[in-house]
N, C-alpha and C positions, 0 to 999 in steps of 0.2 A: 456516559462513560462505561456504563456495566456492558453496552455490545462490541464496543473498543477494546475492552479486555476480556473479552469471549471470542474474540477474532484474533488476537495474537497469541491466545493460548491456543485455538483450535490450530494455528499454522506452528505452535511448540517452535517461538521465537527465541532464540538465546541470546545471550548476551555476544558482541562483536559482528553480529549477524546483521548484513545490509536487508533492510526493508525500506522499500519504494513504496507510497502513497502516490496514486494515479488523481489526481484531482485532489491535492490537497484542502483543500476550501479554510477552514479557520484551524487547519492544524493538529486536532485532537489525537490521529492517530499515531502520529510521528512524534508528538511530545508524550504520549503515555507511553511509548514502546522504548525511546529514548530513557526514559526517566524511571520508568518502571522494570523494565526488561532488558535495558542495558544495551540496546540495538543501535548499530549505526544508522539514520534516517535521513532519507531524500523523500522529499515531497514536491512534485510536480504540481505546478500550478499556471492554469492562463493568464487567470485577471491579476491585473499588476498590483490593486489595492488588496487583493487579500495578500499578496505575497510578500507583500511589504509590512503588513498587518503581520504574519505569522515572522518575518526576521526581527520584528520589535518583540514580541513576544518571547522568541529562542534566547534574544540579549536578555530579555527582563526573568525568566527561568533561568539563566546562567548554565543553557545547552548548545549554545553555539559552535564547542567543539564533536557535537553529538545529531547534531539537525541540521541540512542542509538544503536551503528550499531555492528549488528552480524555478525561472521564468520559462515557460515555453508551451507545448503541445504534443502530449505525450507519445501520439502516434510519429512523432518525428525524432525523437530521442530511442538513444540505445538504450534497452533494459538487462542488458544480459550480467551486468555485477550485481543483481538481485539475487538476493536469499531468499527475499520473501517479497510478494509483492500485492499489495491490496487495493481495492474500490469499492465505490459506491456510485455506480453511473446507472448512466442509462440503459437498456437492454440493445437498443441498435450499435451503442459507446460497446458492452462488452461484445457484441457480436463481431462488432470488425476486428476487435482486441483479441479475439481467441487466437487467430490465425500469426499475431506479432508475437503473443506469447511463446507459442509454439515456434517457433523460428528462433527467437533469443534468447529466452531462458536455457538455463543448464540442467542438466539431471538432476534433477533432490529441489530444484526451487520448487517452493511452493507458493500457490496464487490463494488469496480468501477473496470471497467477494458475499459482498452486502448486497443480499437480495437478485443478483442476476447471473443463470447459470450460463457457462460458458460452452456456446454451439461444439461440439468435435470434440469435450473435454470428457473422460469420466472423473466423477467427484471420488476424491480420498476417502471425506468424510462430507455430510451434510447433519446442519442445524435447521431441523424441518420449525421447529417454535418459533425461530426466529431467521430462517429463512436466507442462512449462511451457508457458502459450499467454499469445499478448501480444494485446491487440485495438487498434482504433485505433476512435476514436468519429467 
């Protein structure tokens, strides 16, 4: 959890502030930022058992009105009500993603990414220890 909330302070998250999770997987980032930070969170997700896995989980933390997890494939979804949008993919995953970002996001969103920088992008800020870049669109 300590790079999950080294990742939502590096994007200086606030409270009402929509943050998108690209690949949510078990949910960590959208339940500390919801819980902690006060953010409205969607977290995009493919596989149907984790996504059903993190909506038992938002009922059983009682964030349901704070976490919103989607079925689907994020390169076919619209991103642009992002405040903030974070990942931890693959380096070909953020390669294709630089180009959707840049197309949908709004002025002032910011992107964090875990470990893979974004082709076309310059970084705001970079966490060289741990290998974190923030962008601002």
């Amino acid at each position: 959890m300590r790079l999950v909330r080294k990742m939502l302070k590096m994007a200086d998250l606030k409270p009402g502030e929509v943050l998108v999770d690209l690949g949510a997987g078990d949910g960590r980032i959208v339940f500390c930022a919801a819980k902690e930070f006060g953010a409205e969170c969607i977290g995009i997700e493919i596989d149907p058992l984790r996504l059903q896995l993190c909506k038992t989980r938002a009922a059983a933390l009682g964030l349901e009105d704070k976490v919103s997890m989607v079925w689907g494939n994020f390169f076919e979804l619209d991103l642009s009500a992002a405040d903030v949008v974070t990942f931890y993919l693959s380096q070909a995953a953020a390669d294709k993603l630089a180009s959707k970002l840049k197309s949908e996001l709004r002025p002032g969103a910011r992107v964090v990414s875990n470990r893979r920088p974004l082709p076309g992008w310059e970084p705001s800020r970079v966490d060289r220890l741990d290998r974190l870049y923030m962008y601002t669109a």
